[in-house]
C-alpha positions in Angstrom: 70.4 -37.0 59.3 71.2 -34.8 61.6 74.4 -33.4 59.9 72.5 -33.3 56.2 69.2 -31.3 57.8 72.2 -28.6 59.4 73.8 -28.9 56.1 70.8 -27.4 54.6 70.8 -24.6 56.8 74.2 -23.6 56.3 74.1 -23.6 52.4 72.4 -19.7 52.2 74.8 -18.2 54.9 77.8 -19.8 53.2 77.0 -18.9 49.7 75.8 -15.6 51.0 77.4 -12.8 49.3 77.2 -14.7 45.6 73.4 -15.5 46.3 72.2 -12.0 47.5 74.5 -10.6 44.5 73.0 -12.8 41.8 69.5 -11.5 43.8 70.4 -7.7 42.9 69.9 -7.7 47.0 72.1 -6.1 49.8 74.3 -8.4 51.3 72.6 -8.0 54.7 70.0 -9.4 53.5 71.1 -12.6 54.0 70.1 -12.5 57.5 66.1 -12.0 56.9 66.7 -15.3 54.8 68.5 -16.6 58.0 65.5 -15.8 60.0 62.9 -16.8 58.0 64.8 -20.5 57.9 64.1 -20.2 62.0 60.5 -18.9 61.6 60.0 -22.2 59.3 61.5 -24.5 61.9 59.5 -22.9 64.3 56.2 -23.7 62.7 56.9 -27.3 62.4 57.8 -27.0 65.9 54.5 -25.9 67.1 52.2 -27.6 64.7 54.3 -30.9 63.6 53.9 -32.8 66.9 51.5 -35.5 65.6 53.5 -35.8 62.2 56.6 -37.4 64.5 54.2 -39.5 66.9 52.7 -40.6 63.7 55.5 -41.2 61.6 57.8 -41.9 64.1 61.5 -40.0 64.2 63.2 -41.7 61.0 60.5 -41.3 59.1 60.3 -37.5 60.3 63.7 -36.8 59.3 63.5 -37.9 56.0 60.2 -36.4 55.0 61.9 -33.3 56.8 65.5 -33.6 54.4 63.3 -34.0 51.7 60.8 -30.9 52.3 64.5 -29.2 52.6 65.7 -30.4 48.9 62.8 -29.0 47.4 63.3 -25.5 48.7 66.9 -26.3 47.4 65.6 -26.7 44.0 62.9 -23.5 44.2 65.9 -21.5 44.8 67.2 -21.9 41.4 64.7 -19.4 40.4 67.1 -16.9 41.9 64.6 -14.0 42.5 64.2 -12.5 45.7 61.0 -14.0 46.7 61.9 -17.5 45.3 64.8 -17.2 47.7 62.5 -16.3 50.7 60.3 -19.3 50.4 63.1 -21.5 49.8 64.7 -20.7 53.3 61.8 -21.0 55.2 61.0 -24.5 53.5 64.8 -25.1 54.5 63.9 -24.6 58.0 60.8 -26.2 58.1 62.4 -29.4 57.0 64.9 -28.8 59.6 62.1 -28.4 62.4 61.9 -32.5 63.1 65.5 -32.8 64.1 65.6 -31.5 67.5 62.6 -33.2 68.5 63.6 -36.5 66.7 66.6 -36.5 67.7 65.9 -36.5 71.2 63.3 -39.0 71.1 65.7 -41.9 69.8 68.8 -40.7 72.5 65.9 -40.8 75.0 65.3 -44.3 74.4 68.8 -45.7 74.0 72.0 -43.6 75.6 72.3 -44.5 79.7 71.8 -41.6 81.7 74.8 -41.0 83.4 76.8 -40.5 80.0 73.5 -38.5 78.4 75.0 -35.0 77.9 77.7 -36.3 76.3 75.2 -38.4 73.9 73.6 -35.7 73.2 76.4 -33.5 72.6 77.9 -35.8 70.2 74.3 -35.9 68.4 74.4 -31.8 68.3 78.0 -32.0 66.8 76.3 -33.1 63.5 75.0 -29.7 63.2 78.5 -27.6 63.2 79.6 -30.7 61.3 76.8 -30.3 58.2 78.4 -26.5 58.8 82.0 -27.4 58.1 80.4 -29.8 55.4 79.0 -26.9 53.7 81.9 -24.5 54.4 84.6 -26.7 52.4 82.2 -28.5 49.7 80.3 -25.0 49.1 82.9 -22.6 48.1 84.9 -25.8 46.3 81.8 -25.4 44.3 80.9 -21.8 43.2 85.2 -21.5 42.3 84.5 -24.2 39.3 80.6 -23.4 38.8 77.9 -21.3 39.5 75.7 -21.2 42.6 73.0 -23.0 40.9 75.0 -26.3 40.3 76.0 -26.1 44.0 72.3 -26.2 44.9 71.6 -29.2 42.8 74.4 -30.8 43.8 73.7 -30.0 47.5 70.0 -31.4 46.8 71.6 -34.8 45.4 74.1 -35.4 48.4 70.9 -34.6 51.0 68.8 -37.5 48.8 71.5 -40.1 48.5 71.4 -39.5 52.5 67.8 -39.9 52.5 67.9 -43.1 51.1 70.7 -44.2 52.5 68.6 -44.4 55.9 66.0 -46.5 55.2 66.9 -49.6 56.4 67.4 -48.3 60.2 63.4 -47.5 59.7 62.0 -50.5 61.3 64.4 -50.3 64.9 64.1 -46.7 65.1 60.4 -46.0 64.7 58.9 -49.0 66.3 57.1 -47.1 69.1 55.3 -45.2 66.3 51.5 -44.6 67.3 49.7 -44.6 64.3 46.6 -43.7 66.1 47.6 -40.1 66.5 47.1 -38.3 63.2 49.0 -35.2 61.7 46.1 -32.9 59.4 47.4 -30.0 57.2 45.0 -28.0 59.0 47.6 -28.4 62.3 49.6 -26.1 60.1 47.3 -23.3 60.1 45.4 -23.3 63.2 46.8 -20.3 65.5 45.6 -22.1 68.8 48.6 -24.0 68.4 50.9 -21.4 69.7 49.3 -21.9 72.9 51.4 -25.2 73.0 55.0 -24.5 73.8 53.7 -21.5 76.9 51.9 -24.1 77.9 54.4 -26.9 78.0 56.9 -24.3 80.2 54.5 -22.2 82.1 54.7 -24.6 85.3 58.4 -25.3 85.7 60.4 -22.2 86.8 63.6 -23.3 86.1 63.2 -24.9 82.9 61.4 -22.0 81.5 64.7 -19.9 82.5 66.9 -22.6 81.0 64.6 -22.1 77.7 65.3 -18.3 78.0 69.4 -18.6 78.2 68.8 -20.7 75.1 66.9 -18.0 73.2 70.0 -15.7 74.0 72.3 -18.3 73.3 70.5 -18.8 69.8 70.5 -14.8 69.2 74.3 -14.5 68.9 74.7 -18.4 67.6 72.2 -17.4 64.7 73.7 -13.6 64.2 77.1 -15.5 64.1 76.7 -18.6 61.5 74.4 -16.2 59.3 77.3 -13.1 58.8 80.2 -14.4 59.6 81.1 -15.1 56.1 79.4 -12.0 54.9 81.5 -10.1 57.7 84.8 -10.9 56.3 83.7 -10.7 52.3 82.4 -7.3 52.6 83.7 -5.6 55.6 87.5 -7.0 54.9 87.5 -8.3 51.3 88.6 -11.7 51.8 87.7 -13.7 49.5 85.2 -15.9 49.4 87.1 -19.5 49.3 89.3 -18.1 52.4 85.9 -17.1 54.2 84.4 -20.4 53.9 87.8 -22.1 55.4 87.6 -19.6 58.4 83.8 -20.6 58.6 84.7 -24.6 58.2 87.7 -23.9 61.0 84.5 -22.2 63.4 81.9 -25.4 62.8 84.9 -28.1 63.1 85.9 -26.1 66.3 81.8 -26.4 67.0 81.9 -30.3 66.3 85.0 -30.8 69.1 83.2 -27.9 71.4 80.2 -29.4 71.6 81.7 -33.2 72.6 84.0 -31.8 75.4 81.2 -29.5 77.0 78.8 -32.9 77.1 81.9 -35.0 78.4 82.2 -32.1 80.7 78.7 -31.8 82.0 78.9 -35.5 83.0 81.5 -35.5 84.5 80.7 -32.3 86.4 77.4 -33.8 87.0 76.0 -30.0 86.5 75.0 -29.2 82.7 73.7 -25.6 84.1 77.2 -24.4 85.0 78.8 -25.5 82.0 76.3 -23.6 80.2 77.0 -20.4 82.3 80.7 -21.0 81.1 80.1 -21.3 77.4 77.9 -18.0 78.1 80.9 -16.2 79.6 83.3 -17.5 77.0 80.9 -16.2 74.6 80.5 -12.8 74.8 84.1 -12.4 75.4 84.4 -14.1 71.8 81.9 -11.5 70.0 83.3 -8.8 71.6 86.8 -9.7 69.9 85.1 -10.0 66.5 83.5 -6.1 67.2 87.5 -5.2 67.3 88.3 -7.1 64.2 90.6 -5.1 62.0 91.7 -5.8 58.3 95.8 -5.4 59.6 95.4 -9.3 61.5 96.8 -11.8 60.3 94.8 -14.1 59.3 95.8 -16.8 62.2 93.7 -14.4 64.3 91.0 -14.5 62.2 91.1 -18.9 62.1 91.8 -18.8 65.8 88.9 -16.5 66.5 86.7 -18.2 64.5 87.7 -21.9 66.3 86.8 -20.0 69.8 83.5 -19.1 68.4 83.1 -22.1 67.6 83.4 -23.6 70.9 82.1 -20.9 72.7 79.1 -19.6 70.7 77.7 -22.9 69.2 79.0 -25.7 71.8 75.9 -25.2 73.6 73.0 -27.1 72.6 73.9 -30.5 73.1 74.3 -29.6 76.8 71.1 -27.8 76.9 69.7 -30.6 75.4 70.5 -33.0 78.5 69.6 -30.3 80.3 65.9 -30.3 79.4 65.6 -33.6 79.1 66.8 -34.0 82.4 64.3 -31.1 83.9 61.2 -32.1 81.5 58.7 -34.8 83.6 58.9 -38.3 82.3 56.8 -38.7 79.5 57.1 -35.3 78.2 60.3 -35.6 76.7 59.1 -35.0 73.2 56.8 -32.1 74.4 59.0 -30.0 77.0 62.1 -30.5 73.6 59.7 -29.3 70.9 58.3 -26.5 73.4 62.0 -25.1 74.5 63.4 -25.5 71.1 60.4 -23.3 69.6 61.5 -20.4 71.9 65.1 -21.3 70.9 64.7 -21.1 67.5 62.9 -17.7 68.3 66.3 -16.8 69.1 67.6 -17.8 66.1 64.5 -15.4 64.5 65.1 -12.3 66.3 68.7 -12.2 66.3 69.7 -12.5 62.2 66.7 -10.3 61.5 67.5 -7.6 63.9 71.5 -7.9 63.2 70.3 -7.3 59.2 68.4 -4.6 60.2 71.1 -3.0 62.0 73.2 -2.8 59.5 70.8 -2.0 57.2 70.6 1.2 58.9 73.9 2.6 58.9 75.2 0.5 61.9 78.6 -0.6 61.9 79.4 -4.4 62.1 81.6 -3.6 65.1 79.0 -1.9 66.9 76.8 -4.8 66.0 78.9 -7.1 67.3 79.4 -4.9 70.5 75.6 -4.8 70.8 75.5 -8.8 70.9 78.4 -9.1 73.2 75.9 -8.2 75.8 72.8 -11.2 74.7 74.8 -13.9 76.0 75.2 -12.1 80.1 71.7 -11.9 79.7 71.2 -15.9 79.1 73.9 -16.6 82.1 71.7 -14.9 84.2 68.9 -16.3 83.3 70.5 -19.5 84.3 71.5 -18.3 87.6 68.3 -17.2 88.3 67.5 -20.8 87.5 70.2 -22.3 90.2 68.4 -20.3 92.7 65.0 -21.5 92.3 66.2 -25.0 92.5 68.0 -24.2 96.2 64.6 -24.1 97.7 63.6 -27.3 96.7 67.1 -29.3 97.6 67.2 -27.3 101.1 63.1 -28.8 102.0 64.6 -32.5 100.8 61.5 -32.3 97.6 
């Protein structure tokens, strides 16, 4: 479920430049859709908490895969505004994942292996990518972007279904008692929530603000890369979704070895501060992209980024859980993954608007070599506040 609900995110940005051009839209463009998939998980993230207790985390996913099919299907419509709403219903079904997720590796995988669980649970994410990069261009070569969405919608149903029978084990510690109301949806005191949920806890509120920077060049990454090398290079679209399938496959291994890692390390933070380093040495190499590389540079670039840009959030994952107070687990993941996916937000909108005004996708990408530094201080900051307490034996 976890792979399908990424798949869904991952359609837009890979069918990018055919979808804004059947639009009549600048290809930029594609990033206000990528941001307004984020805002939608975002709102589920702040006002969907009693939806999961209710329903429990299976049941979440599937009503979330489903609320993602039918912005799918409203897509077909193809106008601007059509495509708008679609994305941010995308999202929104993508907004129990996270949470869900977490809750079910919270009750089952033994601690001392739990990044590496985790990871291995965020690797369906870069995995629905590579999904989507392969089977998405496949389609639009023999058919139109439409059938790809249908077809897309019928692969994320048979899924769906195919899930039903792990219902019972999963969501036994369901509480029915708590009930979800649309009006959750709609009232603004709910953005209180996630400051709330962090406002106490020093270092996990600086752990949730390397993720936001983390998710800034993630999300400017996944949403242009294919647009970067259609428009600013010409390469065509099939050979743009291979480089993007090499980044997410790349992703899937990254994000296995930095869990395996943080076990083994027993320190999750510093492997973080790694992956930052290694990241903004990454974007800085796709700012001095030039159309004379072969294109071995190009796959080998984009299998860096995706170890170094999206291996991440499994890790950071485990790392919250590990910080968040017992009994909180679902609260403190839903809180620090609603300033993530801020991230995720601010970076594809601002990256759009960039370009929209004349900047140069090399100086954009020079710009967000700098975001990750900014989440590897963050973290160090974090290291320090935790000195005090292991030096006073608390």
């Amino acid at each position: 479920m976890q792979t399908i609900s990424a798949y869904l995110t991952r359609i837009f940005p890979v069918m990018g430049p055919a979808l804004t051009e059947a639009a009549s839209i600048p290809p930029e463009y594609i990033g206000y859709l990528a941001a307004l998939s984020a805002l939608g998980t975002i709102w589920f993230l702040v006002a969907g908490g009693d939806l999961l207790a209710e329903l429990g985390p299976l049941r979440s996913l599937q009503l979330g895969a489903f609320v993602g099919l039918l912005g799918l299907l409203l897509a077909l419509a193809g106008t601007w505004w059509a495509l708008m709403l679609a994305a941010f219903l995308i999202g929104f079904g993508y907004g129990p994942s996270p949470t869900a997720g977490s809750e079910v590796l919270n009750q089952f995988s033994p601690t001392r292996h739990r990044s590496l669980v985790f990871s291995i649970k965020q690797a369906g994410v870069p995995l629905g990518g590579a999904i989507a990069g392969i089977f998405i261009p496949a389609l639009l070569a023999i058919s139109s972007w439409r059938v790809a969405c249908v077809a897309s919608a019928l692969l994320v149903l048979a899924t769906t279904v195919m899930v039903e029978p792990l219902r019972a084990a999963i969501d036994r510690d369901r509480d029915p008692r708590r009930k979800f109301r649309l009006r959750y949806l709609f009232d603004p005191s709910m953005l209180r929530a996630p400051f709330r949920a962090l406002s106490n806890n020093r270092p996990l509120l600086l752990s949730t603000v390397a993720s936001a920077c983390f998710a800034i060049v993630q999300g400017c990454v996944l949403a242009f890369f294919v647009t970067f090398l259609t428009v600013q290079f010409g390469i065509g679209l099939a050979a743009a979704g291979v480089a993007f399938s090499i980044m997410q496959v790349a992703g899937v291994a990254g994000r296995v070895i930095a869990g395996w890692t943080a076990d083994r390390a027993h320190s999750p933070r510093m492997v973080l501060i790694a992956l930052g380093v290694a990241s903004s040495i990454v974007v800085a190499l796709m700012a001095a992209f030039s159309a004379s590389w072969p294109a071995w540079t190009i796959h080998a670039i984009a299998a860096v980024a995706g170890v170094a840009a999206t291996g991440w959030n499994g890790v950071f994952m485990a790392e919250i859980t590990q910080l968040a107070p017992r009994g909180r687990i679902g609260e403190i993941t839903a809180a620090a993954t609603f300033f993530t996916f801020c991230g995720y937000v601010v970076g594809p909108a601002a990256f759009g608007g960039f370009l929209s005004q004349g900047t140069s996708y090399a100086s954009a990408f020079a710009m967000l070599a700098v975001v990750p530094l900014c989440g590897v201080l963050a973290l160090a900051l974090a290291a320090a506040c935790d000195r005090p307490h292991a030096s006073s034996g608390t």
